[in-house]
TISE-458370 format. One line per 3 residues: number of its first residue (from 1); for each residue x, y, z of N, C-alpha, C. Coordinates in steps of 0.02 Angstrom, whole numbers. Layout:
<atoms>
NUM = X:Y:Z:X:Y:Z:X:Y:Z; ...
</atoms>
This chain:
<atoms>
1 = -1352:-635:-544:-1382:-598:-489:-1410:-531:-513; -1441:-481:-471:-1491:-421:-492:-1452:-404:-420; -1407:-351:-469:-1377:-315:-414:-1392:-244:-433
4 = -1438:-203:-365:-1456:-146:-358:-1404:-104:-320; -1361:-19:-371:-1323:2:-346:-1343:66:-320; -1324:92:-255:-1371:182:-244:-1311:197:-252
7 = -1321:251:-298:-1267:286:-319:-1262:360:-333; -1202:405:-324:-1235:468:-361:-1262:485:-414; -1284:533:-423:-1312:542:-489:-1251:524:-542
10 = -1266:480:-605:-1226:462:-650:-1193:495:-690; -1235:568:-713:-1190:622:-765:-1119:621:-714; -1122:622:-663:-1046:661:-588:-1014:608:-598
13 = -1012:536:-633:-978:473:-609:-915:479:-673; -859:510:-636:-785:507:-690:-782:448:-693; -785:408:-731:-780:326:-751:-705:303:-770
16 = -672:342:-789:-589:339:-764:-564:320:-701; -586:347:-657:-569:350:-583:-621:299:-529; -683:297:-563:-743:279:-504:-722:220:-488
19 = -731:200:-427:-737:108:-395:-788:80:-404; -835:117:-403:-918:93:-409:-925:75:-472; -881:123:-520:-892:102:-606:-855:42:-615
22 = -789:55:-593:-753:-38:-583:-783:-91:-556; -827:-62:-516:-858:-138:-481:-921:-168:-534; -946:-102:-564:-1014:-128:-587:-982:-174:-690
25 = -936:-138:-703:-892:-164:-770:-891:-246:-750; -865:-242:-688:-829:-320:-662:-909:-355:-657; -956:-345:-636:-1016:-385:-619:-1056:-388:-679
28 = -1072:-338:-724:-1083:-342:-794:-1063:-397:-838; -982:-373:-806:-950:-435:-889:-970:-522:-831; -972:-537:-795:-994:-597:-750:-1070:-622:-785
31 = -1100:-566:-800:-1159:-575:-809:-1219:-557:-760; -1208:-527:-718:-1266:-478:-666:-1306:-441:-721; -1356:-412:-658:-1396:-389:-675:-1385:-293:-649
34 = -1381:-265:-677:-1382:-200:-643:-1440:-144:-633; -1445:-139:-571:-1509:-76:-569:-1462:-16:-519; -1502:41:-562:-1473:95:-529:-1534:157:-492
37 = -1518:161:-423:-1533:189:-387:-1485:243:-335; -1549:310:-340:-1515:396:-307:-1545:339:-229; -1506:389:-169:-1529:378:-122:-1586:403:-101
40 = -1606:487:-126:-1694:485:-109:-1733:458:-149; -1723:370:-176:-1773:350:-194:-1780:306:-169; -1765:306:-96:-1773:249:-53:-1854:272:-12
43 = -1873:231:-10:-1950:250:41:-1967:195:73; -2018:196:114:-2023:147:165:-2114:159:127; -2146:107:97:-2188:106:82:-2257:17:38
46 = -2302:33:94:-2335:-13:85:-2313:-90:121; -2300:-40:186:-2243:-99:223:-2193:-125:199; -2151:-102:144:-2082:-145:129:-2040:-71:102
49 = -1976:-85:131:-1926:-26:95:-1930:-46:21; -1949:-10:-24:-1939:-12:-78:-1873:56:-120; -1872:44:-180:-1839:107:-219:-1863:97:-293
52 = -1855:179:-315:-1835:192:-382:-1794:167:-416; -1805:120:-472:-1737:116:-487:-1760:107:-565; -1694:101:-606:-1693:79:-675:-1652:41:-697
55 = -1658:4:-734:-1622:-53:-774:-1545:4:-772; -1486:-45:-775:-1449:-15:-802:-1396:-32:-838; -1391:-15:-899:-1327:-58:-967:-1270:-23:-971
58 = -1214:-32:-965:-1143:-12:-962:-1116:-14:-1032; -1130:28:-1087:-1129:29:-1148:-1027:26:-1160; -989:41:-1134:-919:38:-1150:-904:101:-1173
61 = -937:139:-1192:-904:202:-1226:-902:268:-1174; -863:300:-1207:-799:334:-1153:-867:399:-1155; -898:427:-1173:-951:483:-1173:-1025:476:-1134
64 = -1067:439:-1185:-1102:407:-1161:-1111:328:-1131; -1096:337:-1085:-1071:257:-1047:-1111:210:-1027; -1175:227:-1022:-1233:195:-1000:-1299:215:-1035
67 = -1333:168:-1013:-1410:168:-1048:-1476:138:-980; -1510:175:-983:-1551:161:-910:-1628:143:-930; -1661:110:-899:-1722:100:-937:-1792:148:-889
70 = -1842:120:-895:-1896:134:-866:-1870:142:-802; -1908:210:-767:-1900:195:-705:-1951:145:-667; -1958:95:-602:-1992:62:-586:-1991:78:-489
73 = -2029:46:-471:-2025:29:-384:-2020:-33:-377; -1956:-51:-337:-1950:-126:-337:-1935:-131:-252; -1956:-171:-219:-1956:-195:-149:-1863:-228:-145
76 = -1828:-196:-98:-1739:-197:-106:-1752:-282:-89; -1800:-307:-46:-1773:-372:-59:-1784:-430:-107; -1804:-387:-155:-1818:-411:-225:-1738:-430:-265
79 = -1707:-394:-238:-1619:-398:-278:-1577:-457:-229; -1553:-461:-272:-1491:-529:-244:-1449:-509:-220; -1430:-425:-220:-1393:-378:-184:-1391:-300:-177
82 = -1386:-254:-152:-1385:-226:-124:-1344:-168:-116; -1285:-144:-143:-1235:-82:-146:-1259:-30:-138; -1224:-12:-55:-1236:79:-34:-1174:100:-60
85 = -1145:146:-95:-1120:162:-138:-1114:235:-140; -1159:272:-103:-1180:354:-109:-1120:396:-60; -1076:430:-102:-1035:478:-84:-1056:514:-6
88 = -1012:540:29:-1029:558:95:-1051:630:62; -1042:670:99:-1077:694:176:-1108:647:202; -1098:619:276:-1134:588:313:-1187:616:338
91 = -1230:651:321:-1281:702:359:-1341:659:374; -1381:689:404:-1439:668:412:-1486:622:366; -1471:653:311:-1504:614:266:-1477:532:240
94 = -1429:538:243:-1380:486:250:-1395:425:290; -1392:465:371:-1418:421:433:-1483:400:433; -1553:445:388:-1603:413:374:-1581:352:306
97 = -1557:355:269:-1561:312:230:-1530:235:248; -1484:256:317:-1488:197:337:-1511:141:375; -1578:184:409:-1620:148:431:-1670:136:393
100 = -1668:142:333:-1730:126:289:-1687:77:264; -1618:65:267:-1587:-10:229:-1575:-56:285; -1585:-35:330:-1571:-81:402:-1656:-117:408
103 = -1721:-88:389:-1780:-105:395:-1765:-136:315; -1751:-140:276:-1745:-178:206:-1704:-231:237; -1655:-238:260:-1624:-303:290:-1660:-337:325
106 = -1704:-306:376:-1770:-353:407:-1809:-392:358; -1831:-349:307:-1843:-395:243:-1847:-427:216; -1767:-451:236:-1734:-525:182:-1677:-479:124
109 = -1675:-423:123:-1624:-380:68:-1560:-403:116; -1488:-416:47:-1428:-412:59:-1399:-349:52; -1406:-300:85:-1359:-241:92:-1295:-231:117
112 = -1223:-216:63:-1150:-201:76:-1161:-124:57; -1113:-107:119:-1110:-144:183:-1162:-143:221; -1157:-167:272:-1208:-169:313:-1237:-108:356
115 = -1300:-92:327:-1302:-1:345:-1298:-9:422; -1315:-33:479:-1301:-42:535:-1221:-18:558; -1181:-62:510:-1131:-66:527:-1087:8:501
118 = -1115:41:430:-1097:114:400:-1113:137:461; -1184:136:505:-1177:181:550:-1160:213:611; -1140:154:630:-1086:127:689:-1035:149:678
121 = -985:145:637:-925:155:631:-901:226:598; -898:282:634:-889:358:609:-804:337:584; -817:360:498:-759:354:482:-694:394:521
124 = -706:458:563:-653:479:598:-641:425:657; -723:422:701:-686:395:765:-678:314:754; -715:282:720:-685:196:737:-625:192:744
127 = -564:227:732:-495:223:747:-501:207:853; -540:248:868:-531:218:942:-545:152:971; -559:130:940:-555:44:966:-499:12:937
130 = -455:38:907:-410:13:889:-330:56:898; -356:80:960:-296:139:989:-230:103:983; -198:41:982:-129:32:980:-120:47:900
133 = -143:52:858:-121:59:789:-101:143:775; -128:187:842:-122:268:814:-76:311:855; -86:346:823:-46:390:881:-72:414:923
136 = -52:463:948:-83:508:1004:-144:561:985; -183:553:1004:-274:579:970:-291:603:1044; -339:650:1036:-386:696:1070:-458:708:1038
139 = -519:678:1037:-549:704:1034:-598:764:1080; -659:805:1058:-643:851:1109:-674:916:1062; -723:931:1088:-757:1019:1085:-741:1065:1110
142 = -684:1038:1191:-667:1095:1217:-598:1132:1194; -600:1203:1160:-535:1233:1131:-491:1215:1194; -499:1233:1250:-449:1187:1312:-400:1170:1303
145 = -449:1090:1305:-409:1034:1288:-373:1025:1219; -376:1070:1162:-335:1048:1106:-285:1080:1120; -278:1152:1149:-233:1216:1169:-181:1160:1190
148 = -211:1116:1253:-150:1076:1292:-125:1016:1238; -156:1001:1211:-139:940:1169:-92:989:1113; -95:1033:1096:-49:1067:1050:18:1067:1069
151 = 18:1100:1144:67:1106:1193:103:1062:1201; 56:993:1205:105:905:1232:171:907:1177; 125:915:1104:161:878:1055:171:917:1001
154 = 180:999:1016:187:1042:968:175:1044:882; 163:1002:879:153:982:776:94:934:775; 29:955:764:-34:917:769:-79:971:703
157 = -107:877:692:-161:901:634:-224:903:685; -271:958:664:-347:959:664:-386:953:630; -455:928:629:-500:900:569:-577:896:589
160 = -637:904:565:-694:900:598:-696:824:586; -762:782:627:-746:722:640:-799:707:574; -845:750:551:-888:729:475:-863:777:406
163 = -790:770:408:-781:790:334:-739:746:293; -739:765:234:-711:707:190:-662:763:138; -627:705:79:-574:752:54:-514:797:83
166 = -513:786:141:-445:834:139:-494:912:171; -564:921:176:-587:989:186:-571:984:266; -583:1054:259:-527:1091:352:-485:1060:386
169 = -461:1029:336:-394:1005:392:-339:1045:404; -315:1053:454:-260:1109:483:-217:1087:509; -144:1090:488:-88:1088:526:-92:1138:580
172 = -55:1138:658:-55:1174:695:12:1175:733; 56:1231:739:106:1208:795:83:1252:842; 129:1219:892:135:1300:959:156:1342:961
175 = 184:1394:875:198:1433:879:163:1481:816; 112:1428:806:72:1472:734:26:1532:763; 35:1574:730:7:1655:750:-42:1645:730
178 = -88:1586:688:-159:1587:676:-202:1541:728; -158:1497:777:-151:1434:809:-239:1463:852; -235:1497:862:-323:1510:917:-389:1534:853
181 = -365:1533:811:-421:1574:780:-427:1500:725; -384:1461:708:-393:1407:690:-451:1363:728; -407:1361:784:-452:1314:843:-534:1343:845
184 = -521:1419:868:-588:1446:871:-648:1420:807; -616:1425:766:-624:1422:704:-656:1339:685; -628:1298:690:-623:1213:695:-666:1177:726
187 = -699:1212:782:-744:1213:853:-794:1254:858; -818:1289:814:-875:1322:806:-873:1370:888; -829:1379:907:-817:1419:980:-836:1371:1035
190 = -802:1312:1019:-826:1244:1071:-891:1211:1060; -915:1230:1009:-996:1196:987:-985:1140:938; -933:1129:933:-914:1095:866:-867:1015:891
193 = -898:953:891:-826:912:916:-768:889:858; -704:917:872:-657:892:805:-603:841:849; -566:816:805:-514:759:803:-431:789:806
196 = -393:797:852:-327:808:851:-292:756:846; -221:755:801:-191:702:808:-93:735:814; -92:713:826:-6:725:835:24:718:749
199 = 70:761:711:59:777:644:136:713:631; 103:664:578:170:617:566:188:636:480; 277:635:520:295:677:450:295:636:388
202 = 297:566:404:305:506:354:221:551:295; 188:581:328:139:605:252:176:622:196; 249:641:214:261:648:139:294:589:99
205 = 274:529:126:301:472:76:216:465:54; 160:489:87:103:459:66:56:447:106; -17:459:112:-68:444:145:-116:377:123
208 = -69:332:121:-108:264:108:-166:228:125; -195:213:61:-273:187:51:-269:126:64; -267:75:131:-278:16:117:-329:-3:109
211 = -348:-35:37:-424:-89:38:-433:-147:81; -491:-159:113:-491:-240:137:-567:-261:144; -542:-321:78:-606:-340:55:-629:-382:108
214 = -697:-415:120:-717:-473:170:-651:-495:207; -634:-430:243:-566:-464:296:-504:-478:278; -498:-467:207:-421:-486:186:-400:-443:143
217 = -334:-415:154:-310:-344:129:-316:-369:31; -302:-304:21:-302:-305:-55:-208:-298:-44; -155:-317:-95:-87:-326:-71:-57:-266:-104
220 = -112:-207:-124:-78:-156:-145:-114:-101:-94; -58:-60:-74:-113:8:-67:-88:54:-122; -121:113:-107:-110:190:-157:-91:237:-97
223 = -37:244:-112:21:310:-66:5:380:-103; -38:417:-53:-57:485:-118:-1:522:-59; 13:552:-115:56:615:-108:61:673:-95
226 = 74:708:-56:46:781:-49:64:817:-108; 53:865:-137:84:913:-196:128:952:-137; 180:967:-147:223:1035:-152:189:1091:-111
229 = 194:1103:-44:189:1158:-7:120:1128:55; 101:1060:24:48:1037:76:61:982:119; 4:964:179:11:922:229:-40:865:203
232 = -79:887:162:-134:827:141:-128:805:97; -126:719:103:-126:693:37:-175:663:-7; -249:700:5:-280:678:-26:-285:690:-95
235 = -315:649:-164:-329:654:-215:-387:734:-222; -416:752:-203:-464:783:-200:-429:865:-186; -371:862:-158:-329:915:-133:-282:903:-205
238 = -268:877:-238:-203:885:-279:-139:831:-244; -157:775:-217:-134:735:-202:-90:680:-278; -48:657:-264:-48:618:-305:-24:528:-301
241 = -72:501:-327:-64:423:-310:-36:384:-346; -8:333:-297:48:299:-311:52:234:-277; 52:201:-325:39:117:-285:86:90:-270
244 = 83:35:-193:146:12:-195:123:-41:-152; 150:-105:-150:163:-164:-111:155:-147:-34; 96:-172:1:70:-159:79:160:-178:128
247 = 159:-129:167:231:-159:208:222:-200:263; 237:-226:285:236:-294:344:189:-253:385; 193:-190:402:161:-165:456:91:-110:446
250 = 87:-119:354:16:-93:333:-32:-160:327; 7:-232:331:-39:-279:332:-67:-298:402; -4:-299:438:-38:-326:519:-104:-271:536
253 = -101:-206:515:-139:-150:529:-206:-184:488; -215:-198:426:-248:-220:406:-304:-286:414; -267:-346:422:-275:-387:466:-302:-390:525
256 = -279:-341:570:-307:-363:635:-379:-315:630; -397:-263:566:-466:-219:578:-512:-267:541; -467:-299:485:-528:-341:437:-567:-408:482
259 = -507:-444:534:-548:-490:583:-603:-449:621; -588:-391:642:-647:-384:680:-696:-347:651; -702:-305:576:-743:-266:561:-771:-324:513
262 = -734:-358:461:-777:-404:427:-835:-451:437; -838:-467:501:-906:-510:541:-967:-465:574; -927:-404:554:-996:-376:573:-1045:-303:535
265 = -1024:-355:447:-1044:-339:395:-1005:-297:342; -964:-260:364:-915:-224:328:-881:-260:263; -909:-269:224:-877:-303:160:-813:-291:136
268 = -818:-226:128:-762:-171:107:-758:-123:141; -690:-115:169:-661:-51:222:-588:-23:184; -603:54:206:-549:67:142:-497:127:210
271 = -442:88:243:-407:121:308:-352:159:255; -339:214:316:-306:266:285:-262:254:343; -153:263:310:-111:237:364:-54:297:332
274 = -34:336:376:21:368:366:80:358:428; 141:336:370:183:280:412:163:231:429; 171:227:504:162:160:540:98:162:575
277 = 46:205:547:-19:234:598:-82:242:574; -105:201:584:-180:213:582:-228:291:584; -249:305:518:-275:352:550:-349:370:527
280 = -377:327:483:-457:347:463:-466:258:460; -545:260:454:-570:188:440:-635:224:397; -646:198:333:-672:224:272:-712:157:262
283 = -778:173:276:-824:122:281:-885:136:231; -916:206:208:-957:239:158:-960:206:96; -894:226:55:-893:213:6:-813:219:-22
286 = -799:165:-5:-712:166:-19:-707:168:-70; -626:211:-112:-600:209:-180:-538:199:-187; -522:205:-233:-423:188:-239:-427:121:-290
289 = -499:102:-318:-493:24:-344:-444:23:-411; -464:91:-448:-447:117:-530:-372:94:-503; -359:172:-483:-269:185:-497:-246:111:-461
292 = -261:73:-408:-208:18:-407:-206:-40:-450; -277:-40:-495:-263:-91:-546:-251:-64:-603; -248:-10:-607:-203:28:-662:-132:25:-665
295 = -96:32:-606:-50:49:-609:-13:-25:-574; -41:-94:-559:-16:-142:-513:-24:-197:-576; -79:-197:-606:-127:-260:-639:-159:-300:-603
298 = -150:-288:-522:-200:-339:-483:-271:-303:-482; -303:-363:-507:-364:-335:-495:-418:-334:-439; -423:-259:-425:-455:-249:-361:-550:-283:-377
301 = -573:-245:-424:-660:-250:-422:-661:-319:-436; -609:-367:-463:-615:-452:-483:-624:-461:-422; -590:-454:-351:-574:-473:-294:-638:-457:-248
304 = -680:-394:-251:-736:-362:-221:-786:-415:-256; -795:-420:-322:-867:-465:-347:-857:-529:-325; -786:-548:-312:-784:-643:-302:-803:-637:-222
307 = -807:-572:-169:-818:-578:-111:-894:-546:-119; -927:-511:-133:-989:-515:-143:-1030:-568:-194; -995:-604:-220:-1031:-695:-242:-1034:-727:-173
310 = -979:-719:-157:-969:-774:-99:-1014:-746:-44; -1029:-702:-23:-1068:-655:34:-1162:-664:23; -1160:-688:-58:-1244:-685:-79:-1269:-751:-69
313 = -1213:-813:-79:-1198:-877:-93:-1233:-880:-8; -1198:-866:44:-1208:-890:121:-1281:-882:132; -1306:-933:176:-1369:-928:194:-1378:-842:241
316 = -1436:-824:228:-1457:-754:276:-1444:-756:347
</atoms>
């Protein structure tokens, strides 16, 4: 196959850590084809979404890791597939690029995931269609309503509903002396809509990454850890990850999002569960593939390429 990946720029890609670098190693050694494409080299031109792209060779060495050829313009439904792949910020530019892959799917292009479906599903809010898996949530611009939601349940996290990593997230009780200037703060003075959730203490066993490939969990997640004096366990914060066997009740969680998000293009969804609770749905560009087949031997990107064979294989 001629599988085209949009990706960040390549010097930024830690190839220790990347999923995208695991996935493209795994399709390489299969025998694919790899092209690599930035997201502003997507254009809508001469009537067909086309892109920039260049050949691209996965040389093995730990420095220089790759080798890229000519750049060219190739029409996306020229490839046998398709990988959006490009790190968030979800911004604007983002949301344009996914209607220039949603008009490439008119095409005849196989695009994972399905930009329709990236844009549908706000990694904060898709948790609300699936309210029995969470806790108690507020979304909400009005400082108000979080004041009272603080009040219900005295120990609540806050978060804007488009950030990633672990950025502004705030523990809050009802008795923090910063508790209004936070909020003020969080809410752009009510101009701003953010996400409250009732604060579960189980974060300190871990903020677990479940993968789920075409609908069926991966049987490991990665339990990141908060470091010492924090509430977040992300990698990006000084988190630290740690794999471990999905529990009866990170699979049913799993399970019941992969039946309904997998049919409607989501290849790969990467849910975030602290304790028994649902609390992100990671649809962009999920990771966690490295450390759990590092540290498990199951292999995650073997499991992603045999479900994107099988996904290219089905009639359009």
């Amino acid at each position: 196959m001629k599988i085209a990946v949009i990706i960040d720029p390549l010097p930024s890609i830690k190839t220790y850590k990347d999923s995208t670098y695991a996935m493209m190693v795994e399709a390489a050694r299969r025998g694919h084809e790899l092209y690599f494409m930035l997201q502003e080299s997507l254009m809508w031109k001469g009537g067909a979404v086309i892109g920039e792209n260049a050949r691209l060779t996965l040389t093995g060495e730990k420095d220089r890791w790759y080798r890229i050829g000519l750049p060219r313009e190739t029409p996306l439904a020229a490839f046998d597939a398709v990988l959006m792949r490009k790190d968030p910020p979800f911004d604007a530019e983002y949301v344009a690029s996914t209607w220039l892959l949603e008009q490439a799917v008119r095409d005849g292009a196989r695009v994972f995931n399905d930009p329709r479906a990236i844009r549908d599903h706000s990694e904060k809010l898709a948790i609300m269609e699936f309210a029995e898996y969470c806790v108690p949530t507020v979304v909400t611009r009005l400082p108000g309503q979080i004041h009272a939601f603080i009040e219900a349940h005295r120990d609540v996290v806050v978060k804007p509903i488009d950030g990633m990593g672990g950025e502004s997230v705030f523990r809050v009780s009802g008795s923090d002396p910063n508790r209004f200037v936070i909020v003020e703060t969080i809410t752009a003075h009510g101009r701003r809509t953010v996400m409250a959730q009732r604060f579960i203490p189980e974060i300190r066993d871990g903020d677990k990454r479940i993968l789920v490939i075409a609908g069926e969990p991966v049987p490991h997640c990665l339990a990141r850890i908060p470091k010492p004096g924090e509430t977040r366990g992300n990698l990006a914060v000084g988190g630290i990850g740690v794999a471990r066997p999905l529990t009866e009740r990170d699979r049913e969680i799993a399970v019941a999002l992969g039946e309904v998000l997998a049919p409607r293009g989501l290849l790969l969804i990467g849910l975030d569960v602290i304790g028994d609770y649902l609390t992100e749905v990671n649809v962009t560009s999920p990771t966690c593939f490295r450390e759990i087949t590092d540290q498990t031997g199951f292999d995650v990107a073997a499991m992603f390429i045999d479900a994107l064979e099988a996904a290219c294989r089905r009639p359009a």
